[in-house]
N, C-alpha and C positions, 0 to 999 in steps of 0.2 A: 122876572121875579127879583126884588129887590134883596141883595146878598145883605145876611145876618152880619154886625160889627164883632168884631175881637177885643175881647176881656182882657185888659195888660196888669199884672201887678208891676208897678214900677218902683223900684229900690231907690231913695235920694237920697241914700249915706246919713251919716249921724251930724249935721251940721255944715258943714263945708263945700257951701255950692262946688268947688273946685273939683269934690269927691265925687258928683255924678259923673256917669259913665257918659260916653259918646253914645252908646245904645239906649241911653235913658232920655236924652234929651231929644233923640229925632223920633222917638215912640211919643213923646210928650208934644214935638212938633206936629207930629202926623193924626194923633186922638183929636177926634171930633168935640169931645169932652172929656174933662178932666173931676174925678173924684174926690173927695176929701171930706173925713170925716170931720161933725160939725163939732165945738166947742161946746160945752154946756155953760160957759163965762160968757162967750160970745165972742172970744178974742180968734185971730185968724189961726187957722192950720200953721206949728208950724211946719210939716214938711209941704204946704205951699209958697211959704215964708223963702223956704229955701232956693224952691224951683223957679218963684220971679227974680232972684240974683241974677242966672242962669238964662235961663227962658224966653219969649216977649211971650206971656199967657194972656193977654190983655182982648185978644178975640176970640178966645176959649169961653165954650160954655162949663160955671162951675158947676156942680153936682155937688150939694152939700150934704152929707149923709148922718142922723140923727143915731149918735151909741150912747146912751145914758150908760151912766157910772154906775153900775150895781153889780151884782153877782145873783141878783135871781135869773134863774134860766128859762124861764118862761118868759121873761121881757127882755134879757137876749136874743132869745128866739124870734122873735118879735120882731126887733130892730134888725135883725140880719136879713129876715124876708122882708122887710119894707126899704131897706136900705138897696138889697140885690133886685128889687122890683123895680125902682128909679135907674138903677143902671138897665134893667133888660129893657127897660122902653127906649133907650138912646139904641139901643144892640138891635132891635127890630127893626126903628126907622135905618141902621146900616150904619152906624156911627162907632167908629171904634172908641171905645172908656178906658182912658189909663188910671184907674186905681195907685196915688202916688202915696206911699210910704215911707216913713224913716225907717233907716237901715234896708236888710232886705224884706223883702215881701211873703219869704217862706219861716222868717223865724219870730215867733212871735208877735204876728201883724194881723191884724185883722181880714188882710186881704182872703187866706187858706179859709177864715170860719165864709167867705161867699162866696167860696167857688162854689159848691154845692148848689147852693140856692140861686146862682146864675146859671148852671150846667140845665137844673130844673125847668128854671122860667123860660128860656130861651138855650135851645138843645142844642140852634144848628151853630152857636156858635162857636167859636172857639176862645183856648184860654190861654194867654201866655206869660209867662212871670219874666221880668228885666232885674236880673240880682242887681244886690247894690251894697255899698263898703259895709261894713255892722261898725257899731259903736265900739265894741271890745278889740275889734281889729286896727281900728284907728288912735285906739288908748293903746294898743302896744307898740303901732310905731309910734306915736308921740315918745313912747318910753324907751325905743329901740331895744325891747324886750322882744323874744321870742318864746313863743306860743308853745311852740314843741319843737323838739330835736331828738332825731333816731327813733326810737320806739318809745317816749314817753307819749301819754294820755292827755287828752284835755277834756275836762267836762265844762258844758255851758247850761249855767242853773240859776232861775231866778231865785230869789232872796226871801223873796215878799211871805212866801205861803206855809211850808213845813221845816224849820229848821232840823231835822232830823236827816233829811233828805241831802240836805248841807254839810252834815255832819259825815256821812258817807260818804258823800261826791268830796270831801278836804282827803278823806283816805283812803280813795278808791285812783286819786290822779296825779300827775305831778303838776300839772296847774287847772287850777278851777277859776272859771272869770264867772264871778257873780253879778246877775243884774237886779233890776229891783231893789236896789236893796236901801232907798232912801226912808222906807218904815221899819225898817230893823237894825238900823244900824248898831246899836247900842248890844243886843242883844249876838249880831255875828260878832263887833268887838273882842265877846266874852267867851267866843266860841275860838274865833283865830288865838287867842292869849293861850289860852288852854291848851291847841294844838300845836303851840310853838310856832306861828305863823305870822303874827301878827307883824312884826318887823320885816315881813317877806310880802307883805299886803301895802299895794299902792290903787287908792281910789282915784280915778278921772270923770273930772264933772264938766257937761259938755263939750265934749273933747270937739274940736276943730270952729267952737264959738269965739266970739270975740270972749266972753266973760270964763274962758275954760280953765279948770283948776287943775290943776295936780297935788295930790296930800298922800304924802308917806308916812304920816303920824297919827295912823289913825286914833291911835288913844285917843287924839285930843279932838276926837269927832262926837264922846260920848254925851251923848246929853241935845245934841244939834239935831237940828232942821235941815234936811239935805235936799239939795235939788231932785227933781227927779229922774231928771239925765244922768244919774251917778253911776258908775261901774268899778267895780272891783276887781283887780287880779291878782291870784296867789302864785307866786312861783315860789313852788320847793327848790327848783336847783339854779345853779348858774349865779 
């Protein structure tokens, strides 16, 4: 009886082929295919981008997987069972699929909404996630900032969705690392000012790219276009 493949979510860090792990790359060596979700531009994945730095992927099967840009749930739902159906057929014939990711795989990655609908299609498989650097991790050593010290809090809060929520997590912690946040910037600007933060707020855009920014000023971000790779961190102290 032919043995069911293993489901990898693999972590490639936010940029910096350097930043995958050793356990990322011989999971990536050993996947019979390799995952990646497909572009609605057409342009390549980049956390495939990343992994041929790295890698020789070159006699990997890709798996391109179709997420339309919306927030109907109904056509999410959709694209998550047609996307985990293309991987359980590679899982049947006995092929392990490393699902490759930017950052990790458990935090805000697509990978978490397929485990379900792979666990479904194909039971006897198994699933295993390969962490990997996150973006905010790598903006604070860029920054040689630290995260937390002793009993301080850190909350990690996208941007994008309810500024209120934001508004909270600024004084519920002594550092908040915002993501998302290249659609609002203008609008957290107005919220860090308020809070007294805003001189304590350093955004990192693509951190460990060749094109990677660093900006302590954010005033002078009001009104811009920001990449999407942008991240924000607050530190209250230090």
């Amino acid at each position: 009886m032919l043995k069911v493949g293993t489901f990898y979510g693999v972590g490639v860090g936010p940029g910096d082929p350097e930043l995958l792990t050793l356990k990322a790359i011989n999971v990536i060596r050993g996947a019979g295919a390799l995952a990646v979700p497909r572009s609605e531009a057409g342009s390549e994945s980049v956390a495939l981008a990343i992994v041929r730095k790295a890698v020789d992927i070159d006699s990997k099967e890709l798996v391109e997987l179709p997420f339309p840009m919306t927030k109907d749930p109904s056509a999410l739902l959709a694209s998550r069972r047609q996307a985990a159906t293309l991987i359980s057929k590679r899982l049947e014939r006995g092929a392990d699929v490393a699902f490759i990711t930017l950052g990790d795989p458990l935090l805000f990655s697509t990978f978490s909404y397929l485990v379900p609908f792979v666990k479904e299609l194909s039971p006897g498989s198994q699933v295993r996630s390969v962490p990997g650097v996150t973006s905010f991790s790598a903006a604070a050593s860029r920054l040689a900032l630290p995260l937390a010290e002793t009993d301080e809090r850190v909350i990690i809060i996208p941007a994008a969705y309810e500024l209120q929520k934001v508004r909270e997590a600024i004084g519920a912690a002594e550092t908040i690392v915002l993501m998302k946040v290249n659609r609002a910037i203008d609008a957290l600007i107005e919220l860090l000012r308020e809070a007294g933060l805003l001189e304590r707020s350093t955004l990192v855009s693509r951190v460990g790219w060749p094109e990677e920014e660093v900006i302590t000023d954010l005033a002078g971000l009001a009104g811009k276009r920001l990449d999407y790779f942008s991240t924000i961190i607050v530190r209250k102290n230090g």
